[in-house]
Backbone as JSON, one array per atom type, in Angstrom:
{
  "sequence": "XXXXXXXXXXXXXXXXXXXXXXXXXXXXXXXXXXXXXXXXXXXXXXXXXXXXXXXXXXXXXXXXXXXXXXXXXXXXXXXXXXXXXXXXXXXXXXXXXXXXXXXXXXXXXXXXXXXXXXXXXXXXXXXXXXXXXXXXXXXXXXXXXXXXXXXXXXXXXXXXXXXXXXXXXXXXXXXXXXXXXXXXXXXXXXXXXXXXXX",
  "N": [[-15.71, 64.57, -90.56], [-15.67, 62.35, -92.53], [-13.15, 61.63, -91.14], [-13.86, 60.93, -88.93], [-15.36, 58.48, -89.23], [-13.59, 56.58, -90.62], [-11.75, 56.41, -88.56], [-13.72, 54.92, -86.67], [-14.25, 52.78, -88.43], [-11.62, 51.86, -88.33], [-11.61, 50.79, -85.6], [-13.28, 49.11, -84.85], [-12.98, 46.87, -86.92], [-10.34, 46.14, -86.11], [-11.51, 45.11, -83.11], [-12.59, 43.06, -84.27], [-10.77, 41.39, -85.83], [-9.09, 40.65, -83.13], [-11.13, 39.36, -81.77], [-11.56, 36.63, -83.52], [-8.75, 36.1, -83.59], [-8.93, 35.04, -81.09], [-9.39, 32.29, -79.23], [-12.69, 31.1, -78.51], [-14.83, 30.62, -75.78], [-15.79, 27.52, -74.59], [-19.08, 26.82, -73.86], [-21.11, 25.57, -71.6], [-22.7, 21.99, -72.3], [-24.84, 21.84, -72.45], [-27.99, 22.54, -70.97], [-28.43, 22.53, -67.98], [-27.34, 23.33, -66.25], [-25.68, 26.82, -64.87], [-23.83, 28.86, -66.74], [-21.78, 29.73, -64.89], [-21.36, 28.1, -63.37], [-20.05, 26.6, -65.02], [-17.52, 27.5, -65.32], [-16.31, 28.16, -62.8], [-15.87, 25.7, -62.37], [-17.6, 24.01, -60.8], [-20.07, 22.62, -61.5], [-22.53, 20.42, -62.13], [-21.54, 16.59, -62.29], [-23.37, 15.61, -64.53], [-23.43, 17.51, -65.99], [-21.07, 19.24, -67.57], [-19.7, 16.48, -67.71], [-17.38, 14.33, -66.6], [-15.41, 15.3, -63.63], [-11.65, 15.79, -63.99], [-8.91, 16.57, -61.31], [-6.05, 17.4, -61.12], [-2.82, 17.26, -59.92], [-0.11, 19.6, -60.49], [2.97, 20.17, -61.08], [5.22, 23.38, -62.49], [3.84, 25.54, -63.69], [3.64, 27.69, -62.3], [5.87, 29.08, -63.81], [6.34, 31.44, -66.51], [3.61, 32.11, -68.4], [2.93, 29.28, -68.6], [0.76, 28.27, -67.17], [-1.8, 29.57, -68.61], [-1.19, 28.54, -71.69], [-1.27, 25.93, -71.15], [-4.32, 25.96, -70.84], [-5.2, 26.74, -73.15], [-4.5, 25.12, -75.15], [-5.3, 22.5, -73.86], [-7.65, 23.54, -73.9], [-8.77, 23.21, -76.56], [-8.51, 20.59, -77.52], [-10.43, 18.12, -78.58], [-13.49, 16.75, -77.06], [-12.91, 18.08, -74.61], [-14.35, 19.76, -71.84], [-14.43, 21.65, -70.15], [-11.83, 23.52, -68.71], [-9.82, 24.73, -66.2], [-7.3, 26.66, -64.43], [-5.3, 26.73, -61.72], [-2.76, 28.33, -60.15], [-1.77, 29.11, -57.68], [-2.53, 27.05, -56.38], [-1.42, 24.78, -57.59], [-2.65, 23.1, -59.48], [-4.42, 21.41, -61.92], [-7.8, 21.61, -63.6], [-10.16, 19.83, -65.02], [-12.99, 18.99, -67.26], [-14.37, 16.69, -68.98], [-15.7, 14.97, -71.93], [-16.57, 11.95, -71.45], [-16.63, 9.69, -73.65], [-15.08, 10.51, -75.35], [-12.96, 11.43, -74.82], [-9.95, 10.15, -72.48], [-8.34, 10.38, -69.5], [-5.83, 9.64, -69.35], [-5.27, 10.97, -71.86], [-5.66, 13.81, -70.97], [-3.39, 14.15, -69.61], [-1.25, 13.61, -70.75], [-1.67, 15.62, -72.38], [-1.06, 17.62, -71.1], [1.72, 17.47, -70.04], [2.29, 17.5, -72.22], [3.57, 20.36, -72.18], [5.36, 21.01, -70.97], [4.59, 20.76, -68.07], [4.41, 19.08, -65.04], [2.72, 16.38, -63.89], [2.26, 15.14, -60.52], [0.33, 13.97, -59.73], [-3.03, 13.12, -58.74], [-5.97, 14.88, -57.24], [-8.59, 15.11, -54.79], [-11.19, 16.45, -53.14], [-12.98, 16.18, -50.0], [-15.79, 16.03, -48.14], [-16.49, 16.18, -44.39], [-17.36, 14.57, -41.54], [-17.74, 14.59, -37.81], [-15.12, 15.73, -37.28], [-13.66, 17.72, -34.55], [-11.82, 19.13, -33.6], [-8.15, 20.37, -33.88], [-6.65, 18.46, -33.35], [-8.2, 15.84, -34.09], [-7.66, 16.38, -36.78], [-5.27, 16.49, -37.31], [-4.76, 13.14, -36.49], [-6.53, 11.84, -38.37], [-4.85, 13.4, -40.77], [-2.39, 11.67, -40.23], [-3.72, 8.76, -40.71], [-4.78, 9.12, -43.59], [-1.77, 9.66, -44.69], [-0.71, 7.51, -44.53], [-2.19, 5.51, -46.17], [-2.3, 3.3, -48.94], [-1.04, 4.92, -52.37], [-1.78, 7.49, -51.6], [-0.17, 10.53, -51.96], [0.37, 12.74, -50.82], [-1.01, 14.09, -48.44], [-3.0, 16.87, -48.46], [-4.31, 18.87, -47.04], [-6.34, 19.2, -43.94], [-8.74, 20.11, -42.31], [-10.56, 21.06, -39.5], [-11.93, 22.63, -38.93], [-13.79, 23.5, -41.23], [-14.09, 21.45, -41.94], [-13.17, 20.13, -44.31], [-11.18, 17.95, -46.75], [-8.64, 17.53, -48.23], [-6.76, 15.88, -50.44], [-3.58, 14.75, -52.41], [-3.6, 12.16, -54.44], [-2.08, 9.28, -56.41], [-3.0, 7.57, -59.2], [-2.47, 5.53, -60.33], [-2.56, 3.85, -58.48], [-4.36, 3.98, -56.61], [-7.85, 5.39, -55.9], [-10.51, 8.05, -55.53], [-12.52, 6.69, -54.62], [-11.52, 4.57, -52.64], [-10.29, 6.44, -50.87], [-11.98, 7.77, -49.46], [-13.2, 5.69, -48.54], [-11.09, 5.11, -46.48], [-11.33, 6.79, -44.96], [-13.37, 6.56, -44.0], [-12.86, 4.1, -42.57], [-12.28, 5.48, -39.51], [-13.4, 6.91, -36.89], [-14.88, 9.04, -38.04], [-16.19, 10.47, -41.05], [-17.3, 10.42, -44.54], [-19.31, 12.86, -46.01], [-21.79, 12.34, -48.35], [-22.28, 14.23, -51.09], [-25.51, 15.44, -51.8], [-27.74, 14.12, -54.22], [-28.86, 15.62, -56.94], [-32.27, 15.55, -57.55], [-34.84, 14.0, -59.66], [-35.96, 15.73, -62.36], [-39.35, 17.27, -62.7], [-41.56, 15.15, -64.98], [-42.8, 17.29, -67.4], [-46.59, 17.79, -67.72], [-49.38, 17.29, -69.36]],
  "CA": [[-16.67, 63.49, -90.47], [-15.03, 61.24, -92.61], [-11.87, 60.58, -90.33], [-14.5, 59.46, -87.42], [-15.98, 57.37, -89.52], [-12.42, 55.69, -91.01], [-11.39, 55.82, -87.39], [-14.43, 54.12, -86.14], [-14.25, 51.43, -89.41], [-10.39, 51.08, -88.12], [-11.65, 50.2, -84.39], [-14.44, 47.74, -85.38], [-12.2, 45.7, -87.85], [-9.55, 45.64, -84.55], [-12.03, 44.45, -82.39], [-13.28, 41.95, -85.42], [-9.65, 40.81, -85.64], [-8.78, 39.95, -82.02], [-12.26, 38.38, -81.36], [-11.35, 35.84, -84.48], [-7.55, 35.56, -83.1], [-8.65, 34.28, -79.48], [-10.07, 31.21, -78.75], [-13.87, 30.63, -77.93], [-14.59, 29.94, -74.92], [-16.4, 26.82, -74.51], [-19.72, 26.85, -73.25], [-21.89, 24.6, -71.07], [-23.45, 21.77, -73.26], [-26.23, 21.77, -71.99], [-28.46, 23.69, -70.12], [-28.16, 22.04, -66.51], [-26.14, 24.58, -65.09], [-25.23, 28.3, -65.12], [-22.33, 29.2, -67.15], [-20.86, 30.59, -63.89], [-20.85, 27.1, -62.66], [-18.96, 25.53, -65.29], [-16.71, 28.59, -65.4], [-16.09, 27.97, -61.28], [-15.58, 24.47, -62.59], [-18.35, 23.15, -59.91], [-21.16, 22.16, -62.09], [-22.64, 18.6, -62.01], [-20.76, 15.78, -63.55], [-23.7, 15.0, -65.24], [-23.73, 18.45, -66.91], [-20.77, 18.5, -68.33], [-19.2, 15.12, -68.1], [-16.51, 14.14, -64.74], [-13.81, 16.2, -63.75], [-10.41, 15.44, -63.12], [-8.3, 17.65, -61.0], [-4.34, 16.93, -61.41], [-1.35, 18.17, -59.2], [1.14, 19.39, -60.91], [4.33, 21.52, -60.84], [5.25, 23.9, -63.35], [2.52, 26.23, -63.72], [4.65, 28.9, -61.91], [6.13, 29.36, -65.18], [5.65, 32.32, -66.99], [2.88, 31.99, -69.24], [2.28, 28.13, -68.51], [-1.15, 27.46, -67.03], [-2.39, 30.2, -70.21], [-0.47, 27.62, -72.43], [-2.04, 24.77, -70.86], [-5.94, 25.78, -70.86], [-4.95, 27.06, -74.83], [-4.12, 22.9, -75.47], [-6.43, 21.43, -73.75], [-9.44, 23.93, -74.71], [-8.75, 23.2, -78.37], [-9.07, 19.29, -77.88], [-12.4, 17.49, -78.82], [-13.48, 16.29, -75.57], [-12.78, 18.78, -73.4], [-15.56, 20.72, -71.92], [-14.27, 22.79, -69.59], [-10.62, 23.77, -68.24], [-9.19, 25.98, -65.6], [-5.28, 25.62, -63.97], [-4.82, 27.44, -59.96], [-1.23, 28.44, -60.44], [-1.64, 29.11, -56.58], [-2.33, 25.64, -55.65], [-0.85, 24.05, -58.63], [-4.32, 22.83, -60.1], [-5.08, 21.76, -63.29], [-9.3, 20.82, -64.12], [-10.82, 19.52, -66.5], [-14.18, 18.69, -67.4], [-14.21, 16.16, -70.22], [-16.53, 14.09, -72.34], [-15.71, 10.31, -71.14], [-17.11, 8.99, -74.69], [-14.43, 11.08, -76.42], [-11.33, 11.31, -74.05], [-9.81, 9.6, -71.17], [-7.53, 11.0, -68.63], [-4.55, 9.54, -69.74], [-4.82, 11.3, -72.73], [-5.35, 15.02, -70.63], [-2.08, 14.18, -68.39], [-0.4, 13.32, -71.06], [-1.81, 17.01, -73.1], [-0.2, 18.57, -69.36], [2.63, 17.03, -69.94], [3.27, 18.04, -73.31], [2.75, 22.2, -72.25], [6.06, 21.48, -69.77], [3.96, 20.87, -66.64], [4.59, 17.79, -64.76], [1.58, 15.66, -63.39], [2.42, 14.68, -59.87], [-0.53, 13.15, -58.85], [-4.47, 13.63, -59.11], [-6.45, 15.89, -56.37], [-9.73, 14.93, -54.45], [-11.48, 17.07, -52.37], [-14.49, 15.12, -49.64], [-16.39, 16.93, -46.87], [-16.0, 14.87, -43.35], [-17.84, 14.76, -40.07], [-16.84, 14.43, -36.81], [-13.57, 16.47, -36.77], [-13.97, 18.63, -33.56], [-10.72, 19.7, -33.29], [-7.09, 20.07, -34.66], [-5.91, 16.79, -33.15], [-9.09, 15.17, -35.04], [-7.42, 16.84, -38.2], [-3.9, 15.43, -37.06], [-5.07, 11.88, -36.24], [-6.88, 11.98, -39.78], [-3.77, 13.11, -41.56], [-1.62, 10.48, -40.38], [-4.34, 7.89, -41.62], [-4.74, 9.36, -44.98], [-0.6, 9.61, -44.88], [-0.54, 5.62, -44.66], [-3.08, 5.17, -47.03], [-1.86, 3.43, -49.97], [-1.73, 5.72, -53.52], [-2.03, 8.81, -51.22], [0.9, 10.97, -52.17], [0.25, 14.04, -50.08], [-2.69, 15.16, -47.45], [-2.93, 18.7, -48.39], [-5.41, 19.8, -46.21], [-7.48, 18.36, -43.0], [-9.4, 21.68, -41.76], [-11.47, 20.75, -38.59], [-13.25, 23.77, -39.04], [-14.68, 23.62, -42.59], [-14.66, 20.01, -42.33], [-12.69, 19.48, -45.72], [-10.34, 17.42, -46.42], [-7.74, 17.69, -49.82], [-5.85, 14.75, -50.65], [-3.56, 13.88, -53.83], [-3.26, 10.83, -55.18], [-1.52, 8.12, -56.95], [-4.12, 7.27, -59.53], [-2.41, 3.8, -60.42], [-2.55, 2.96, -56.92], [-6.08, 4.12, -55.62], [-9.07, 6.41, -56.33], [-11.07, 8.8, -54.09], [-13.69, 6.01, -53.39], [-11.09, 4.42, -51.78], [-9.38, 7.5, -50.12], [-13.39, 7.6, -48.79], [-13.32, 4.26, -47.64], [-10.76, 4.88, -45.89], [-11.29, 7.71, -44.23], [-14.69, 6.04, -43.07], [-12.71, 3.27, -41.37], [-11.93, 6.03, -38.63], [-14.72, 7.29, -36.32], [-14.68, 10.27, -38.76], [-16.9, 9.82, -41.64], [-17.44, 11.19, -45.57], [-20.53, 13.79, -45.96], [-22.16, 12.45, -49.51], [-23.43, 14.93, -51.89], [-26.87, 15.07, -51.99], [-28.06, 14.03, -55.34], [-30.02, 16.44, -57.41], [-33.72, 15.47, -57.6], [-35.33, 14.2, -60.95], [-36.67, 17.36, -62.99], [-40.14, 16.24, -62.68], [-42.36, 15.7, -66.29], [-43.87, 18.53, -67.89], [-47.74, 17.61, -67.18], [-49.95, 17.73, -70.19]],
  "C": [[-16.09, 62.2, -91.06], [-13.63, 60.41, -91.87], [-12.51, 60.0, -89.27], [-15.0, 58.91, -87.94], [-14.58, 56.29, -89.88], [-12.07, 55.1, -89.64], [-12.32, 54.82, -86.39], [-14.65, 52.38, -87.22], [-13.12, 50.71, -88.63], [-10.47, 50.48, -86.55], [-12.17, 49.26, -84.12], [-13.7, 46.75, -85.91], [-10.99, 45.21, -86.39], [-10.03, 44.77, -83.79], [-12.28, 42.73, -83.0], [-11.93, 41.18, -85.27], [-9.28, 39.81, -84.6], [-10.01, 38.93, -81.6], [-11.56, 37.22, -82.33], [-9.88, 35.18, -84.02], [-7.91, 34.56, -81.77], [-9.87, 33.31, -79.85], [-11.24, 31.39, -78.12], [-13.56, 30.55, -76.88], [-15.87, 28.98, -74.81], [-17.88, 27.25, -73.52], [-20.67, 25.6, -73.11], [-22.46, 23.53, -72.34], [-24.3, 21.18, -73.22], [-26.63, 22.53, -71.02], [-29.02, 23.36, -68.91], [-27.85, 22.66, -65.7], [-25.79, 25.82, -65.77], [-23.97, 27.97, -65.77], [-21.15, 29.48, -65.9], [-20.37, 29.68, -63.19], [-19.86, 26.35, -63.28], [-17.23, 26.46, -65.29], [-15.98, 28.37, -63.72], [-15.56, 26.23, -61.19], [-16.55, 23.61, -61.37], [-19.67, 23.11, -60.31], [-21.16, 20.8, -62.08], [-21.89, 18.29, -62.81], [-21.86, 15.81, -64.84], [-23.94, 16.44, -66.36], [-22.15, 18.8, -67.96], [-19.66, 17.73, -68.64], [-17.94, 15.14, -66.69], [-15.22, 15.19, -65.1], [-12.61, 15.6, -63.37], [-9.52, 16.48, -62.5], [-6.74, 16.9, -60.95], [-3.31, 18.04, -61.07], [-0.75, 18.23, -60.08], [1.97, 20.74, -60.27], [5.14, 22.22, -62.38], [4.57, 24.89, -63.73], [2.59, 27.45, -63.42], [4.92, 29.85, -62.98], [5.55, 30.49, -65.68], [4.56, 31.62, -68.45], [2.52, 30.58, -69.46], [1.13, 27.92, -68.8], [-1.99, 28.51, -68.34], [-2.13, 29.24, -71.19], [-1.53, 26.64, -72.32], [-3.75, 24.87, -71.15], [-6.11, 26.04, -72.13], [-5.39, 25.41, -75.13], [-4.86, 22.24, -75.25], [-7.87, 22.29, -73.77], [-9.35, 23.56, -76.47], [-8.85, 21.74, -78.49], [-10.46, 19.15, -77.85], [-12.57, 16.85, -77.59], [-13.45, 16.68, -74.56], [-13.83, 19.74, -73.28], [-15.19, 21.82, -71.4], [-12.65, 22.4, -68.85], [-10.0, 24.91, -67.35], [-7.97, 25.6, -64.81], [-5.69, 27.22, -62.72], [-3.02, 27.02, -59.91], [-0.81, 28.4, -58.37], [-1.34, 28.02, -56.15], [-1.76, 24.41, -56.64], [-1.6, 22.79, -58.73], [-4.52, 22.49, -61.33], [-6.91, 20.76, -63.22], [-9.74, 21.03, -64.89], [-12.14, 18.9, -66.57], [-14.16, 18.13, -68.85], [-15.55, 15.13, -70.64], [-16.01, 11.85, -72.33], [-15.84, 9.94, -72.37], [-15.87, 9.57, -75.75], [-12.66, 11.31, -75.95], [-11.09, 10.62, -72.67], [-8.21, 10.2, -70.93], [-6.0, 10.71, -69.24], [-4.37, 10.8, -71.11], [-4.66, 12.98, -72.13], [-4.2, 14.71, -70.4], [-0.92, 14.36, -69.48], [-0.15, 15.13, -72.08], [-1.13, 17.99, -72.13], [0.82, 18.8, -70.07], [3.36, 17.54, -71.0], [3.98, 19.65, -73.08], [4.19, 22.01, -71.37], [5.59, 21.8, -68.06], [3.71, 19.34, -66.46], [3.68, 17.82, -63.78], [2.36, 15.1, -61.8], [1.56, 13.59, -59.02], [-2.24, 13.41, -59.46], [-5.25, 14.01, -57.25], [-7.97, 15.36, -56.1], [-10.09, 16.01, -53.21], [-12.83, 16.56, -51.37], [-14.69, 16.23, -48.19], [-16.2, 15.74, -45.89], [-16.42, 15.44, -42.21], [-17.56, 14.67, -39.15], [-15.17, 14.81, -36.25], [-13.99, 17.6, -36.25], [-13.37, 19.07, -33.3], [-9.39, 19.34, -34.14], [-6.43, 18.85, -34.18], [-7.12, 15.89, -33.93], [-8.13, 15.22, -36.06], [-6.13, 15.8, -38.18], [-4.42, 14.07, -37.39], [-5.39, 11.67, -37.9], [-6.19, 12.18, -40.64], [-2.77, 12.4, -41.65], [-2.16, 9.37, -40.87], [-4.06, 7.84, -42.89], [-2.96, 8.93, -44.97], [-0.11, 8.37, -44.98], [-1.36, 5.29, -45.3], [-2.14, 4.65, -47.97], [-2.0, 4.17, -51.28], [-1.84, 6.72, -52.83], [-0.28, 9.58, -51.33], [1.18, 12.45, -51.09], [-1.19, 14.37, -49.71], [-2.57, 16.58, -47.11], [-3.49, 19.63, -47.7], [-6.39, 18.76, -45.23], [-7.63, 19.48, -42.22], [-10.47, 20.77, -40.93], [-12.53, 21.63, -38.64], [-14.38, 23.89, -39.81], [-14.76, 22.0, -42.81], [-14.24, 19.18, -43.59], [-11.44, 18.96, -45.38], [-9.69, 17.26, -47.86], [-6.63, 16.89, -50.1], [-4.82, 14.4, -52.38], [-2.94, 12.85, -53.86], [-3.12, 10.46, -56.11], [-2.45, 7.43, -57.92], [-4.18, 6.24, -60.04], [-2.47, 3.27, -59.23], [-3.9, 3.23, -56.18], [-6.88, 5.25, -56.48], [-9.79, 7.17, -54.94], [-12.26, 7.77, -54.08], [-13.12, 4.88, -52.29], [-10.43, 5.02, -50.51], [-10.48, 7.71, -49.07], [-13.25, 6.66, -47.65], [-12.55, 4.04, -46.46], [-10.85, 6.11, -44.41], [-12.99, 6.93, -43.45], [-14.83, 4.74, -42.5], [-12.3, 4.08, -39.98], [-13.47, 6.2, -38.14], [-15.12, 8.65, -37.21], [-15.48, 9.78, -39.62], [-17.78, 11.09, -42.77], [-18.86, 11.86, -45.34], [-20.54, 13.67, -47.61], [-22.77, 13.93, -50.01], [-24.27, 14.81, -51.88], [-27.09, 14.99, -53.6], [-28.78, 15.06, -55.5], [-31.44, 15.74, -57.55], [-34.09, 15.06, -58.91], [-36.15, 15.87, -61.17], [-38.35, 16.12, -63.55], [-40.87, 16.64, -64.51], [-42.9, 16.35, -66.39], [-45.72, 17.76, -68.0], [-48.97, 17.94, -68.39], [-51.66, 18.53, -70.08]]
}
């Protein structure tokens, strides 16, 4: 009796250990959105705070993008972080009042993962076919600030662009895509949460 109890003291204190070794994981801060959304990284901005998504290369790397979401989950400011080694991804969900982008790219940068660009993703109407998609990626491809059109899917209607983020932004990458007969598909806003009713 007493060795399953020592052995159950010595599995508890283990567990107690490693919980205390690993890093939190941040949660939502606020209660806007499921955990599962900020975890999926597609929770509102306004829940919690804008995202940036940032090409890079490096990430391959053994034990990188782990590295990287270590670094930048442990800054103040950061809400949420996840890296797609697949598509060589890093996002971030940050508090604007407390960090600005330069300062993630540059937290990348330190980890041995080079920033190539920044990543937008916009829904888009009127592409009926793969010559739509074509036509549409040679636009974007003359865009100024567009570094690579990663994706123009006629099917799903998306469209995955990165860019140059001293040279343009996605409300221009928009703009421009809605000088073609083609044409962005806004988000729908969420709705006010109406007052509780006394």
């Amino acid at each position: 009796m007493k060795n399953i109890i020592a052995l159950t003291s010595l599995l508890a204190f283990g567990s107690f250990a490693s919980a205390q070794e690993a890093p939190a994981a941040k949660k939502c801060p606020t209660s806007k959105c499921a955990a599962s959304k900020c975890e999926a990284g597609t929770c509102a901005d306004d829940c919690c705070g804008p995202m940036v998504k940032l090409a890079v290369t490096g990430l391959e790397k053994e034990g990188a993008a782990e590295t990287a979401k270590i670094a930048l989950g442990a800054m103040a400011g950061i809400t949420h972080c996840s890296t797609c080694t697949k598509s060589g991804t890093v996002m971030v969900k940050y508090d604007a009042d407390k960090m600005k982008v330069a300062d993630i790219e540059k937290a990348v940068a330190q980890n041995g993962i080079k920033v190539t660009g920044h990543r937008t993703s916009v829904k888009v109407k009127g592409l009926a076919c793969q010559s739509c998609s074509n036509h549409l990626t040679t636009v974007l491809a003359k865009t100024d600030g567009v570094v690579n059109v990663d994706k123009v899917c006629h099917m799903s209607g998306t469209v995955n662009v990165t860019f140059d983020a001293k040279k343009t932004d996605a409300k221009k990458i928009k703009a421009a895509i809605n000088t073609t007969k083609y044409k962005v598909v806004e988000a729908a806003k969420p709705a006010p949460a109406a007052a509780p009713q006394s």
